[in-house]
C-alpha positions as CSV (number, residue, x, y, z in Angstrom):
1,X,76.5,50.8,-25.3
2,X,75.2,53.3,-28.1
3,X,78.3,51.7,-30.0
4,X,76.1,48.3,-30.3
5,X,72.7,49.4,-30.5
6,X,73.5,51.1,-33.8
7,X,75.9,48.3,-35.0
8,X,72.5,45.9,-34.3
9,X,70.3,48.1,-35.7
10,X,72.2,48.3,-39.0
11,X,73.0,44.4,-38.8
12,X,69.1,43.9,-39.0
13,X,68.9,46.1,-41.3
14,X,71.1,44.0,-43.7
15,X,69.3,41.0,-42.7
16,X,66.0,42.4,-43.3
17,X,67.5,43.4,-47.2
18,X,69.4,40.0,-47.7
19,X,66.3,38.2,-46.9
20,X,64.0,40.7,-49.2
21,X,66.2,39.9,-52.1
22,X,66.4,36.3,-51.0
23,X,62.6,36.2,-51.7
24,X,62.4,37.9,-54.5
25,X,65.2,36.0,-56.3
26,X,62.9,32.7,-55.3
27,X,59.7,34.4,-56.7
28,X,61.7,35.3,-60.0
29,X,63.0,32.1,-60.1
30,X,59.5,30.8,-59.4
31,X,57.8,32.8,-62.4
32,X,60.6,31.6,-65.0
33,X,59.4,28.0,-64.2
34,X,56.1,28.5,-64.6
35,X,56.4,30.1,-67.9
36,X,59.4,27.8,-69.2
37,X,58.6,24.3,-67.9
38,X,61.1,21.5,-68.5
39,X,61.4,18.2,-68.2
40,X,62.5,17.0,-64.2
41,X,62.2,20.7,-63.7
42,X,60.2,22.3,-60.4
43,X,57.3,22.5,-62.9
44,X,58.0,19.1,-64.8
45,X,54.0,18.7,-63.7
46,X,53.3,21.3,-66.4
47,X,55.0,19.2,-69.5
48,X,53.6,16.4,-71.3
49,X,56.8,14.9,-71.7
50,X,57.8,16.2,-75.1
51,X,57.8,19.2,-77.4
52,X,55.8,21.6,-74.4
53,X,59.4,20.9,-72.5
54,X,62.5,23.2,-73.0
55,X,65.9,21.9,-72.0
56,X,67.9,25.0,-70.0
């Protein structure tokens, strides 16, 4: 049984670092939108639909 209490603590211990980077990669992403807007875009809201736009 010690055997599986280490495996699970390690196994949330990759979860807990998977899901870390998981949020911070969508918080990245996030910021890049807001500064970068484009057309049809997450923050499409932000353009007026012409030279404010950038096309990725």
């Amino acid at each position: 049984m010690p055997g599986f209490k280490r495996l699970a603590l390690w196994a949330g211990l990759v979860l807990c670092i998977a899901f870390t980077a998981w949020v911070v990669w969508g918080f990245l992403q996030f910021d890049e939108d807001i500064e970068r807007p484009r057309e049809g875009g997450f923050s499409g809201w932000q353009c007026d639909a012409g030279p404010d736009c950038q096309d990725r």
